[in-house]
N, C-alpha and C positions, 0 to 999 in steps of 0.2 A: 483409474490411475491418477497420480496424481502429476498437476498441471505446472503449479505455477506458486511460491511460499517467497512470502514477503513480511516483513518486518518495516516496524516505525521507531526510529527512537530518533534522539537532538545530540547535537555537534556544539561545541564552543572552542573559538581559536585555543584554549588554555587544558580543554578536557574535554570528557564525554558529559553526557546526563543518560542514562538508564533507568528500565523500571525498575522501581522502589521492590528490593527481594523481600519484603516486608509486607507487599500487596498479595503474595501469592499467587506473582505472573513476576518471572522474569524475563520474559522473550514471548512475544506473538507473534503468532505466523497466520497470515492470510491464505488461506490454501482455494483452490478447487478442487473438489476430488471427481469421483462417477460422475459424468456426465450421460446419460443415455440419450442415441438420438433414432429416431424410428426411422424406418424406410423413406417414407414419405417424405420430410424432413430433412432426407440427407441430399440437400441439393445446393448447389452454387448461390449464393447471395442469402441463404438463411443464416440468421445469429441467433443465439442461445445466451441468455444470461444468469449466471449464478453468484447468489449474493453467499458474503459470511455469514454464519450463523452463529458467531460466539457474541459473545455481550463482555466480554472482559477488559478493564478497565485498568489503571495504575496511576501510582500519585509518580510523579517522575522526582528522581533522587540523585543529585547532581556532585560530580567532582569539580566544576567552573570555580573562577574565584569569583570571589565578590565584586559588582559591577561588570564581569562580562556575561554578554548577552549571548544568546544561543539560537541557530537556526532548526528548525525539526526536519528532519529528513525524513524519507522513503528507499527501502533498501529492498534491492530487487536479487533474485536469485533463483534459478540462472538468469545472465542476461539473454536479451535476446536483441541482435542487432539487425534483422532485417525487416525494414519498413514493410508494413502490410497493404492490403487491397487504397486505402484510405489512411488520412491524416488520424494518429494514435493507436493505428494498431500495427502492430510486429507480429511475422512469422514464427508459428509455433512450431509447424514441419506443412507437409508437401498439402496437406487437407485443410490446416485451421491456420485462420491468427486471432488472434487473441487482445484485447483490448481492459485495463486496469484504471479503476474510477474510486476515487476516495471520493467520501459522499460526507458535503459539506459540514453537515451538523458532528461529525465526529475532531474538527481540526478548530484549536481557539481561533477567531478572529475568522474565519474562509464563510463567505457568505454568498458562493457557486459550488458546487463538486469541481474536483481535479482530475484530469484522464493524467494519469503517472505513466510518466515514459520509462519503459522497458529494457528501453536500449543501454541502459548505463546503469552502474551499480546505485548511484543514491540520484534521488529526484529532490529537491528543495521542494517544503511542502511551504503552501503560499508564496510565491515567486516575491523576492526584495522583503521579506517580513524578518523582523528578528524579535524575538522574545525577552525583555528585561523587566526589573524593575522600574525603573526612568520610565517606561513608556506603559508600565501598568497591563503589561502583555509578560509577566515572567513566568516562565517555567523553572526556574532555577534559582530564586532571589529568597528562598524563606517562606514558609508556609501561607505566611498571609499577601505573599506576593507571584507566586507562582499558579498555575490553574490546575487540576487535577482533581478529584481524580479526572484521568479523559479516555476517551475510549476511543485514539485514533486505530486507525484499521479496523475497526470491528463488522462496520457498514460498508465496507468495500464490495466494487462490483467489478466481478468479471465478466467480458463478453467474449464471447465466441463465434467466428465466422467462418462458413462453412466455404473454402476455396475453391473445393474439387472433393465430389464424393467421393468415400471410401466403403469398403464391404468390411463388415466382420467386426473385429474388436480392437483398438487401437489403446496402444501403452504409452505413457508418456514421460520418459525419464525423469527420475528427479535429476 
């Protein structure tokens, strides 16, 4: 079943920036899907980690004006608003929480991974970072000022923690 679809794209006070419909990704989604967990396994304080598997990239293609700068965000869906066992993970239902890591080498400029909180529709990816040309960090300035292609989301990790065992097969709404 599937878990948990996330998207990255950037915000500027003036417009959005989007992926370039020209890369042949217009929208990425970070998903979890099956997860299988054995008998043994299914016990209180075990995590399961499932990374993405896609490699898909896009040069980002911006409506900003000229000289405004842009923040990249992380957009979550569904939220999930209750805090889990430990700091960065949210309840997914009565058995699991769930825990979302953007993994450093996918985001210009982040040189840690990001655990993305859940709880709220967009997360600021690199906390205080803004992207322009001035600062040789653009995503939105012109080809030769912008970074891309990039492959934020691609390398993202989901974690799963196991609250409270459960029997049988568990669904998990989109």
């Amino acid at each position: 079943g599937l878990l948990l679809i996330s998207t990255s794209c950037a915000y500027a006070s003036s417009g959005g920036c989007g992926a370039d419909s020209t890369s042949g990704a217009t929208n990425y989604s970070s998903v979890v899907d099956d997860v299988t967990v054995n008998q043994t396994d299914n016990v209180t304080g075990r995590e399961f980690t499932s990374a993405t598997l896609s490699s898909t990239n896009w040069q980002y293609a911006c409506t900003c004006s000229a000289g405004k700068a842009v923040k990249l965000v992380y957009m979550v869906s569904p939220v999930l608003t209750t805090t889990g066992h430990q700091a960065g993970y949210y309840k997914l239902n009565d058995s699991l929480d769930i825990k979302t890591t953007l993994q450093a080498n996918d985001i210009p400029g982040l040189v840690t991974d990001q655990t993305v909180s859940v709880n709220t529709r967009f997360t600021q990816i690199k906390s205080n970072t803004v992207y322009s040309a001035a600062t040789q960090t653009g995503v939105c300035q012109g080809d030769t000022s912008r970074y891309g292609p990039v492959n934020i989301g691609a390398n993202t990790t989901f974690t799963l923690y196991v609250t409270k065992p459960f029997l049988g097969s568990m669904t998990i709404p989109k």
